[in-house]
C-alpha positions in Angstrom: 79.7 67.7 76.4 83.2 69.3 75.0 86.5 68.5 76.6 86.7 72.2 77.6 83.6 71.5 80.2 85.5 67.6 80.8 88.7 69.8 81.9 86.3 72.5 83.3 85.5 69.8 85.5 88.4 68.2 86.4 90.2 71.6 87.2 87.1 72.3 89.8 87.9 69.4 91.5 91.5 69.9 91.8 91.4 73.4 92.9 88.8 72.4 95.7 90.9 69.6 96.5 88.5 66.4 96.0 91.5 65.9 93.4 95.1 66.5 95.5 98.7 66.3 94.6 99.8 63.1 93.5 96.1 61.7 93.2 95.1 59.8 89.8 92.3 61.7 87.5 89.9 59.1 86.2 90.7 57.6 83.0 89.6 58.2 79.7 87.4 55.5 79.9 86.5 56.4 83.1 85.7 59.9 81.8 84.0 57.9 78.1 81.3 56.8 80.5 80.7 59.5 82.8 80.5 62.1 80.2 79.2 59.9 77.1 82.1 61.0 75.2 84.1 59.6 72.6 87.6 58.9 73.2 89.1 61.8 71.7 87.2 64.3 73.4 88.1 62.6 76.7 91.8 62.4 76.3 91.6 66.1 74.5 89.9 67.3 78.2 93.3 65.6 79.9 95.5 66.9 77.8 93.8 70.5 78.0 94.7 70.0 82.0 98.6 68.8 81.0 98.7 72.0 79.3 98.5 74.0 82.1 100.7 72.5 83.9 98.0 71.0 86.5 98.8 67.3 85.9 101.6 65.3 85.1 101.4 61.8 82.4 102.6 58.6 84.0 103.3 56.6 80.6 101.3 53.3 81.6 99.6 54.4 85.4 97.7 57.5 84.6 97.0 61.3 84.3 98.1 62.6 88.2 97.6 66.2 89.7 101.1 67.5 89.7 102.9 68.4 93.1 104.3 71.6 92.7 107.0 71.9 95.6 109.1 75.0 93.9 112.4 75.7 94.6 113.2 79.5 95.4 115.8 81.1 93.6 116.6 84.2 96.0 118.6 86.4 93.7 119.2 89.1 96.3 121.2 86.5 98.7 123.8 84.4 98.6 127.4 85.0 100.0 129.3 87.7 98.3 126.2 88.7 96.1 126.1 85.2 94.5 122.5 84.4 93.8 121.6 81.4 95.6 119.4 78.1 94.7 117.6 76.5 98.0 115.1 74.1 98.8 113.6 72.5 101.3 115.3 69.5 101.9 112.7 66.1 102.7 113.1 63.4 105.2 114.8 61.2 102.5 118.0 64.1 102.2 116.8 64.6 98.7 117.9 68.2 96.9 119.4 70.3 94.6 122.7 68.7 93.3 125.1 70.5 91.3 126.8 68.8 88.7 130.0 70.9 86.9 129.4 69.4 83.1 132.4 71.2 81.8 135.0 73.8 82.1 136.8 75.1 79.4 139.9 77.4 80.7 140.0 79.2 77.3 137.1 79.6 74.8 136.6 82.6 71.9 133.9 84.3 73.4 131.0 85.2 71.0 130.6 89.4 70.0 127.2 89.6 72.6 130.0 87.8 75.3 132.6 89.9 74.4 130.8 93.4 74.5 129.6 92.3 78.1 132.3 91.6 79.4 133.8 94.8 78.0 136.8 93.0 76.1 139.0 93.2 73.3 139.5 91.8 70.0 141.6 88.5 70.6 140.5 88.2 74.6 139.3 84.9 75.9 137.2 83.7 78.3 137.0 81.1 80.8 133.5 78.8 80.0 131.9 76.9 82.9 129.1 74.8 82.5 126.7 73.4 85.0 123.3 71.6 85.8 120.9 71.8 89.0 119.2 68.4 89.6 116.2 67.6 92.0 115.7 64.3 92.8 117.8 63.4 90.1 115.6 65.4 87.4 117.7 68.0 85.7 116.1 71.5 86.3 118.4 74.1 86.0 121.4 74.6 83.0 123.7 77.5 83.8 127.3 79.0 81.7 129.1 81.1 83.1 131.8 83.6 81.2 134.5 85.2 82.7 137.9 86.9 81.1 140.2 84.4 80.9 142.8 87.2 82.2 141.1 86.7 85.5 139.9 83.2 85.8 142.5 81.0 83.8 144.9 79.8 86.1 143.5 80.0 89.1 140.3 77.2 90.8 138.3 79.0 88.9 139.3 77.0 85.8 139.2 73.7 87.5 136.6 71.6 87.6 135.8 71.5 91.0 136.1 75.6 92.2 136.1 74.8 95.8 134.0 76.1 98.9 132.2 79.7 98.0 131.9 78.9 94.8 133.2 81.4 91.6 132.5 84.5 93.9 134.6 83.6 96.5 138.0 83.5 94.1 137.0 86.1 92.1 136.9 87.9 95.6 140.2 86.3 96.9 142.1 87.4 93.7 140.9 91.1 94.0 137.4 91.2 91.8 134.6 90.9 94.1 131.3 91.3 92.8 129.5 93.9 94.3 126.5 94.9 92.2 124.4 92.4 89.8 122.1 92.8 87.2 119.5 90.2 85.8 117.5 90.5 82.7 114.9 87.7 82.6 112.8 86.3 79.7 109.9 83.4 79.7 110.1 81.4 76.5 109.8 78.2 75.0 112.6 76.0 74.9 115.5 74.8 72.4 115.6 71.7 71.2 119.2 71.7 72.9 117.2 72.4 76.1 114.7 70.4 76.2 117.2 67.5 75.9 119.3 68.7 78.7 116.1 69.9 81.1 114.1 66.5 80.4 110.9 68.6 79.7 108.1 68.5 77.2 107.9 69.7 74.4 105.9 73.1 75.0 107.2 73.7 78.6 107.7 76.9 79.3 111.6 78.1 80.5 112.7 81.0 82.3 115.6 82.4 80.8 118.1 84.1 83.0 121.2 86.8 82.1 123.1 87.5 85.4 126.1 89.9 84.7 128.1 90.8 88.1 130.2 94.0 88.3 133.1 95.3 90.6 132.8 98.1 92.5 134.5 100.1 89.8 131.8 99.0 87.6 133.7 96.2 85.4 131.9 93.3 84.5 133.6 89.9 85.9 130.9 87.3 84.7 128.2 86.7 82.9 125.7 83.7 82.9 123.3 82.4 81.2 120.5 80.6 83.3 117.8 78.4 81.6 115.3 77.3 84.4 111.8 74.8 84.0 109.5 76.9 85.0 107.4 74.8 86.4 109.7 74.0 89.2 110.6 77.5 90.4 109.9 80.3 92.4 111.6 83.8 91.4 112.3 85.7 94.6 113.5 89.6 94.7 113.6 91.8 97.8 113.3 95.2 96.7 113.7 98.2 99.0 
């Protein structure tokens, strides 16, 4: 018996739903006996199922069969074209929370930045930095870049932006964004990443470039979106 045919198993049984979410796989003792194993060809067949993405390591309780409730990032909705974050929210109130990290008014935007955004030598930008946590569990780091010709000076700069979010005073001070466009990439994480997403090692990200446009076609903003996969759902309506 290999651990391939021990996670061959277990996956059966999860898919059929003798295993459901949240339930505890047998141990590898459990699975020692039942399969005549050695230990390492036990915990390998776990492990195997962890590298899917299937179950989830409770340090001290167990191997359990991960509950995958995603979240649904609907980039064609939002107010004022501003993709928007939602989930369902459970009887305990529990949901996304955004937390503003930092905001740096003016920052020397890197050359990629800087041709994006369609400025010149010597322009700024205004830097905001953010994080999307679920149940307290960090699973979303965004920064956002705007020309600091715009955005310095006004909420947009503080740390709190107030109600509409960036959108909304880059509408109110004459630069609605109008038309969006997204490049997205699946990876594996930075170190830098990992830290600030509380993953494992080896979890897959999505990796999200939004740039938003006027009507006249200049660039206002550009962000950079790094998402756990394994807690979302991509949603595009395309006509």
């Amino acid at each position: 018996m290999t651990a391939a045919s021990i996670a061959k198993d277990l996956r059966a049984a999860i898919r059929s739903g003798t295993y459901k979410p949240g339930d505890r796989l047998p141990s590898e003792a459990a699975l020692m006996s039942n399969y005549g194993v050695a230990r390492m060809t036990a915990r390998h067949g776990l492990s195997m199922l962890k590298d899917e993405g299937l179950t989830v390591t409770r340090h001290g309780s167990g191997v359990f069969v991960r509950s995958f409730e995603p979240i649904v990032r609907d980039s064609t909705g939002g107010k004022a074209g501003e993709s928007t974050v939602t989930a369902e929210i459970d009887e305990t109130g529990a949901g996304l929370v955004v937390r503003t990290l930092a905001v740096t008014a003016e920052a020397e935007p890197s050359e990629k930045i800087r041709t994006t955004l369609g400025l010149a030598e010597g322009d700024k930008v205004t830097v905001r930095e953010r994080l999307h946590l679920r149940e307290r569990k960090p699973v979303l780091f965004a920064t956002s870049y705007l020309p600091a010709a715009i955005a310095a000076g006004t909420p947009i700069a503080d740390q709190e932006v107030g109600p509409g979010g960036t959108h909304a005073r880059l509408t109110e001070a004459g630069h609605a964004p109008v038309r969006f466009r997204e490049d997205v990439v699946g990876r594996m994480p930075t170190i830098e990443e990992i830290e600030e997403l509380r993953i494992e090692p080896g979890t897959p990200v999505l990796a999200v470039t939004r740039t938003a446009f006027t009507k006249d076609g200049s660039p206002v903003e550009v962000s950079h979106v790094v998402l756990d996969a394994g807690e979302f759902m991509l949603r595009y309506d395309i006509d």
